[in-house]
N, C-alpha and C positions, 0 to 999 in steps of 0.2 A: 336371290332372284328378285331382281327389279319388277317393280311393277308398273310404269312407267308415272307414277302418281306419288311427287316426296309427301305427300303427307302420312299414305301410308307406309313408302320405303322408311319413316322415321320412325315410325310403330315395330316395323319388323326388328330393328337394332338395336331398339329398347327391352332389352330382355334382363332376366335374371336367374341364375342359377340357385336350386332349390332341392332340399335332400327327400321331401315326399312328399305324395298327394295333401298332408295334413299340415300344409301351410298356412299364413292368414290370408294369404293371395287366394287361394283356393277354398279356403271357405267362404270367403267376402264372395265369389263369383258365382257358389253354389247356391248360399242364402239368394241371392240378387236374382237368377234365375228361377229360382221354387216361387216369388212372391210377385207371379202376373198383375197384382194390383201397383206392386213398386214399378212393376214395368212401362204398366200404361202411363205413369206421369211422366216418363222421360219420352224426349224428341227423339222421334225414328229418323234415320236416316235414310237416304234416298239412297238405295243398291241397285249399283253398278257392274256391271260384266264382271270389271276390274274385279270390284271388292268380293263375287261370290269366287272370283278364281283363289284370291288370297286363302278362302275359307275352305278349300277342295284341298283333299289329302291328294300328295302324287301319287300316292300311289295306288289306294283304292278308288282313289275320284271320290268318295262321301263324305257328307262336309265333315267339317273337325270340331267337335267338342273338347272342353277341358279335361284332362289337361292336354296344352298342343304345346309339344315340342319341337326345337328347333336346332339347325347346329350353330356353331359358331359364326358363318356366313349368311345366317337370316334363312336358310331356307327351312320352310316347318314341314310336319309330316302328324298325323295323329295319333294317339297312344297307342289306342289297336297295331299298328304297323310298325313301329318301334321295335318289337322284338323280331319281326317279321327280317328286320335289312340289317340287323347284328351288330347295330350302334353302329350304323353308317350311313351319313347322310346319301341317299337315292339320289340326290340333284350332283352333290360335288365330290362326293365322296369322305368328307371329312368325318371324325369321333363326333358326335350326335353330343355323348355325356350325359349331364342332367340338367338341360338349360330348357325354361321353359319360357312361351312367349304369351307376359300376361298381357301385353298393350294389346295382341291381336282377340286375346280372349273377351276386353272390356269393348271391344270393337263391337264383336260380335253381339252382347249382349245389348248394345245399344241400338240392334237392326228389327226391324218388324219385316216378316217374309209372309208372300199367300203361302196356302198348300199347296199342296208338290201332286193335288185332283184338283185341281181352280177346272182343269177343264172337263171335269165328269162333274160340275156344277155347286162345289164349295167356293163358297164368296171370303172364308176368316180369311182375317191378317194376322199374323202370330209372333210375339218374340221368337226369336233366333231360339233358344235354349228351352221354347215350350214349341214351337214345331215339330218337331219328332212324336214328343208325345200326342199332340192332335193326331199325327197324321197315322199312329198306328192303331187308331180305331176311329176315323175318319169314315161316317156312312157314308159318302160317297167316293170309296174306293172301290174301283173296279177290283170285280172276280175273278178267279181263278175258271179256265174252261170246266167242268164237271164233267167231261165226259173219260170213263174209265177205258185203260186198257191200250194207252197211249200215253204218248210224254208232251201233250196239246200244249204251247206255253200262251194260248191265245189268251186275253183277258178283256174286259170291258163289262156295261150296265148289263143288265138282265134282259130284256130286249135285243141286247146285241149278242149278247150269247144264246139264246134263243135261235134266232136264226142262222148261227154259225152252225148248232147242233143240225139245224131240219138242214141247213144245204151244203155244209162239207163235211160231217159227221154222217147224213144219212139218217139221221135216228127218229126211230117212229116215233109221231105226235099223239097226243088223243085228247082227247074233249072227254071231261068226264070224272068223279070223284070215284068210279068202282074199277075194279081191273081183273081178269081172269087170263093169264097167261102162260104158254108151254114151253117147257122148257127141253130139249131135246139133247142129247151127245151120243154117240153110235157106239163110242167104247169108253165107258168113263174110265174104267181102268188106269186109261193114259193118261187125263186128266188131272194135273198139277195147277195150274195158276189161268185158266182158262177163264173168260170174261163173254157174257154175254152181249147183246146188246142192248145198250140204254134204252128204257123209255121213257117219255116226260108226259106227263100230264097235266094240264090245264084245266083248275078249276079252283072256285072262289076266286077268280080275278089274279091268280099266283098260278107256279111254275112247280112240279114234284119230279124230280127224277125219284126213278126206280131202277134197283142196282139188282144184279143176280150175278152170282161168279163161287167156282172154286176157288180154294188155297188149301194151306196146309198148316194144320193148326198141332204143331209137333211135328211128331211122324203119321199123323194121320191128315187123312184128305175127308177136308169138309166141304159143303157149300156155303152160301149164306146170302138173305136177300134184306135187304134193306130200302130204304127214304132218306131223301137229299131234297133239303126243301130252298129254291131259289133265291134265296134273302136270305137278311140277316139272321141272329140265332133270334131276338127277342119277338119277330115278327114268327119264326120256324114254332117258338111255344107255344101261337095259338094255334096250332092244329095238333090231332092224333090221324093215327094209320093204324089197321090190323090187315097183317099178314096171315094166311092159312096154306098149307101145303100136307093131300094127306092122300091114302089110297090103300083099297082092301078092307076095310070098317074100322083104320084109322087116321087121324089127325093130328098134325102141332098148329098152335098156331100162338099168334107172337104181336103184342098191341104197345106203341110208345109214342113219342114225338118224334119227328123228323129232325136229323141234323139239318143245318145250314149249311151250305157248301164253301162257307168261310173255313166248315173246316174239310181239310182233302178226304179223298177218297179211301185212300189208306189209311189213314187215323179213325174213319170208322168205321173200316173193315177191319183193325187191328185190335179194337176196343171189342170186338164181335156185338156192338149195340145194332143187332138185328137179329132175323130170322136163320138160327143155324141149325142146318140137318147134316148130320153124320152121313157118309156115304152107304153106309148099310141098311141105314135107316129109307135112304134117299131111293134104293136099289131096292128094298122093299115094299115102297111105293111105288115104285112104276113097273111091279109086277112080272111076268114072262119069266123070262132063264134068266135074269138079271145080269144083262151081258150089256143093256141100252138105258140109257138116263134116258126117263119120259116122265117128268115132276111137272103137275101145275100147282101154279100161286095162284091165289085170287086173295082180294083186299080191298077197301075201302079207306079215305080217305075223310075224315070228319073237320070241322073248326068245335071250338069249346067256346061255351058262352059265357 
């Protein structure tokens, strides 16, 4: 695949075939990437359309790390994908084999790129082969929506997921670090995987979701109410929350740190790191023929000094 540019069509041609990852080729490119100090003395290049298409798998579109393979006709593809197309070049069709392309590898280490959030307000410039690593813990990567009980693929800052929640989400706002709230289902019986409705709270200058919902924890149906705290995790550990859910002269109740909503919904509803009432329990608090879920939570919301 031509690139319309011979300096690097001469790079793609220059290959060599190699029996495994534990070549000196490849460790010379490993070392050279791990030591951002050696990085910074070499001259960045100025990237081009051209050079970031070079460095795009066809097949998944994400760039290509070592080792990048190629077939006989210059075209590369990444090693992830390689077992993927059965040692068949994707571009022409030809045997792939074991031919790897170190010219394009040393290319790439010689590129400084922004993050792939320049525009949720990171300014770095990164080697090529420490970009990834930046950017997967990059504080200012946009969030995931928090709202449960849908497949939301919306993302952006906290501010901006803020008001996605109050205006196409619906979900009630409050002012306030205390909460006392009902919970209602007319036949929990039926209840399998049933999700409330979010609420978020505002205070200390930050954002809390508060989760409430069924599952099924085995073969039994539990509830479970939890805290999702708008930022990241280091910022979520200076606060606590206590949860209380009780009725008939008794009580549980349940005191931790809020997750961050870096991590999903499901991963801490899965870990059960919250408030969890067995449905018998749950049907024993809310009293009557036990035919109607009627649970209130109430909780607070503290920072630590």
């Amino acid at each position: 695949m031509a690139s319309g540019n011979p300096y690097f069509d001469d790079f793609r041609t220059k290959s060599e075939i190699i029996d495994s990852a534990n070549s000196d080729d490849m460790t010379d490119v490993t070392e050279y990437a791990n030591d951002p100090v050696h990085i910074a003395r070499k001259p960045s290049m100025a990237v081009s359309s051209s050079v970031r298409e070079l460095l795009e798998c066809p097949v998944c579109l994400n760039a290509m790390y070592p080792p990048i393979h190629q077939c006989s006709n210059g075209h590369t593809l990444c090693s992830g994908c390689k077992p993927r197309v059965h040692n068949r070049c994707p571009t022409c069709r030809h045997e792939l084999g074991n031919i790897r392309c170190l010219a394009l590898e040393k290319v790439a280490a010689s590129l400084e790129l922004p993050c792939q959030y320049q525009s949720f307000g990171c300014a770095g410039i990164f080697p090529y082969y420490n970009k990834l690593n930046h950017e997967t813990g990059c504080a200012f990567r946009p969030y995931n929506c928090p709202y449960a009980g849908s497949e939301c693929t919306v993302i952006g800052d906290i501010s901006y997921l803020v008001d996605h929640l109050k205006d196409d989400h619906k979900v009630d706002m409050h002012n306030g670090n205390t909460f006392n709230h009902r919970y209602v289902k007319s036949n929990p019986h039926e209840v399998e995987n049933a999700t409330w409705m979010l609420t978020v709270f505002s205070c200390f200058g930050q954002y809390f979701c508060l989760h409430f919902e069924a599952f099924q924890l085995g073969m039994a149906p539990v509830y479970i109410a939890f805290l999702r705290f708008m930022g990241d995790e280091n910022d979520a550990k200076k606060y606590c929350y206590s949860l209380e859910v009780g009725g008939n002269g008794r009580k549980i109740t349940w005191q931790g740190e809020p997750r961050s909503i870096r991590d999903s919904h499901n991963k801490v509803r899965d870990s059960f790191d919250g408030l969890i009432i067995q449905r018998n329990m749950a049907l024993f608090f809310s009293g009557g023929d036990r035919k109607e879920l009627k649970l209130r939570v109430t909780g607070r919301i503290w920072k630590e000094q």
